[in-house]
N, C-alpha and C positions, 0 to 999 in steps of 0.2 A: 393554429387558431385563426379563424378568416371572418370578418367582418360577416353580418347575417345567419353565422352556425347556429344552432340550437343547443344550450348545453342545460344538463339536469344538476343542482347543487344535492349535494352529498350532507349528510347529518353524519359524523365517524359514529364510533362503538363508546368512546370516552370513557374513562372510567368501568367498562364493562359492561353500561346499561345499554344492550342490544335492543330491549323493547321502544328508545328513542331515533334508532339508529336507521338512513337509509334516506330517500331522494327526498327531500322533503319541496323542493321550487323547479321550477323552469325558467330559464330565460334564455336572452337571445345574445351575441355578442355587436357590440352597436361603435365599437372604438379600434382600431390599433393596437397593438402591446407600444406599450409608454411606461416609463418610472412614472408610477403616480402613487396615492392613497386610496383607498378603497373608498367606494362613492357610501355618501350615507344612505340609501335603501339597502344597501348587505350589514350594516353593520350588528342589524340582531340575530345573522347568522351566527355568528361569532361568539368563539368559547371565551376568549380572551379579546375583549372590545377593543384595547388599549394597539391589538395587533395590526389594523383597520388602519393606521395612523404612518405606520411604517411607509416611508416611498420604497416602492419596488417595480418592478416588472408586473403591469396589469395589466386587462382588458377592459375596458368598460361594456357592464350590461345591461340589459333592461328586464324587468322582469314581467315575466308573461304570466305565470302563475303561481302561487305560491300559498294557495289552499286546501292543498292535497299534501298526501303522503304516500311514497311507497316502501311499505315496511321492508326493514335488510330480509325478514325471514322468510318473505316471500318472493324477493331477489334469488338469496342461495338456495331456494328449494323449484327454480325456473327451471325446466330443459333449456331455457336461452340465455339467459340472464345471468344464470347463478356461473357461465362464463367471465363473465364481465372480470379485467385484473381486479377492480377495487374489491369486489366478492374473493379471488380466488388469493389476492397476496394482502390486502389492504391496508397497503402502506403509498405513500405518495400524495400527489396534490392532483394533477390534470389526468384524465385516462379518456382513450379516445376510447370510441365502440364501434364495431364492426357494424357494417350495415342490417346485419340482419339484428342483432343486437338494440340497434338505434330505434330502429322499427317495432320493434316487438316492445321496446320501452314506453315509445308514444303511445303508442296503444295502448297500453295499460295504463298510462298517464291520464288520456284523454276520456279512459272507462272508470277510474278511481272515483267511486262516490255518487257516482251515476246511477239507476235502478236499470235493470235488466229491458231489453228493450222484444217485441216477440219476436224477431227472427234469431235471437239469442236465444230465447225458451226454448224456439222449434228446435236449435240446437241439441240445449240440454237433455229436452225430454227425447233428441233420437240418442244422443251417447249413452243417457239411463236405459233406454230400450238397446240399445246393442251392446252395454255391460263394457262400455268406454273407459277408462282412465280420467281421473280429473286432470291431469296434465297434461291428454291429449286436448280436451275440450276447451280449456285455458288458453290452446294454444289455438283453437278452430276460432274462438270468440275474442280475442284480444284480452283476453279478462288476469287476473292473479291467478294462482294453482288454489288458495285457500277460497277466494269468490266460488271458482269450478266445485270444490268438495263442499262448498256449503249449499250450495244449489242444486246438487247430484240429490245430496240429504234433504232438501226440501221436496226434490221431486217424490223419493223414496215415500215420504209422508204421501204423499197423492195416491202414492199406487196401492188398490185394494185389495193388489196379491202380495204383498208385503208384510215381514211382524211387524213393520216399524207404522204401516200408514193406518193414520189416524182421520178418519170421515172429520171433516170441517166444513164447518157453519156457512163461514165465506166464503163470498164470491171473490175468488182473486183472477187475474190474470193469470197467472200459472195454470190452477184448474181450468178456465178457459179452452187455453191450449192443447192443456191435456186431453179433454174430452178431445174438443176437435181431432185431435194428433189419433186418438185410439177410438175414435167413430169411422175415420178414412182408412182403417187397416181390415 
């Protein structure tokens, strides 16, 4: 751990409730390892608050963000992520990431909660036309596996050769695209 890394804080499985479970903050490491106590901005991480209080071996950090969530189910169901140890044995405290892993994490970090932007659409609507995987597309657009399948299914509604597409009212940016995307073919 080296002064200025970038680390993601972990929400565990606790009790079992998975649907809680998974990156929930970002921050930065701002300190040395020192016996200290945990600074009070982590302390509503924490399952057991009282544990916060303990001197031990820490780092001081700063938190960069802690608005977002990346849910565990869309970690383990990553072709990159769902490597990660804490997915694959999840037990422990500190787990480093492999560069590509680190990567693919920002990414998704920095797209959580975000709206689709159009070179992301042009994306999507070429993977729906070439009959894509959402897990490759996810991976083409820095996005989760479940944003990819829900957007694949949004596009699916666009298209007029489909049982699923539904003619809509709106003018969205999606449609937009779309036309344009299948006026240039």
């Amino acid at each position: 751990m080296q002064i200025g890394e970038q680390v993601y804080l972990w929400r565990s499985i606790s009790g079992g409730d998975r649907s809680r479970a998974g990156v929930i903050a970002k921050a930065a490491i701002t300190g040395p390892i020192a016996e200290q106590s945990d600074n009070s901005a982590s302390r509503p991480f924490w399952f057991e608050c009282g544990d916060a209080n303990d001197i031990i071996d820490r780092v001081t950090i700063h938190f960069t963000s802690a608005d977002r969530r990346i849910a565990y189910d869309d970690l383990k169901h990553d072709p990159v992520l769902s490597e990660m140890h804490i997915i694959k044995a999840g037990i422990g405290t500190n787990f480093s990431l492999q560069a590509e892993q680190a990567s693919r994490l920002a990414s998704i970090w920095s797209k959580t909660g975000q709206s689709w932007g159009r070179t992301e659409i042009k994306s999507a609507i070429q993977a729906y036309s070439d009959g894509a995987k959402p897990e490759q597309l996810a991976l083409d657009v820095g996005r989760t596996v479940s944003d990819a399948r829900k957007k694949l299914a949004s596009l699916r509604n666009l298209d007029p050769t489909s049982s699923y597409g539904a003619p809509t009212p709106l003018l969205s940016l999606e449609r937009e695209i779309w036309d344009e995307f299948f006026d240039q073919r």
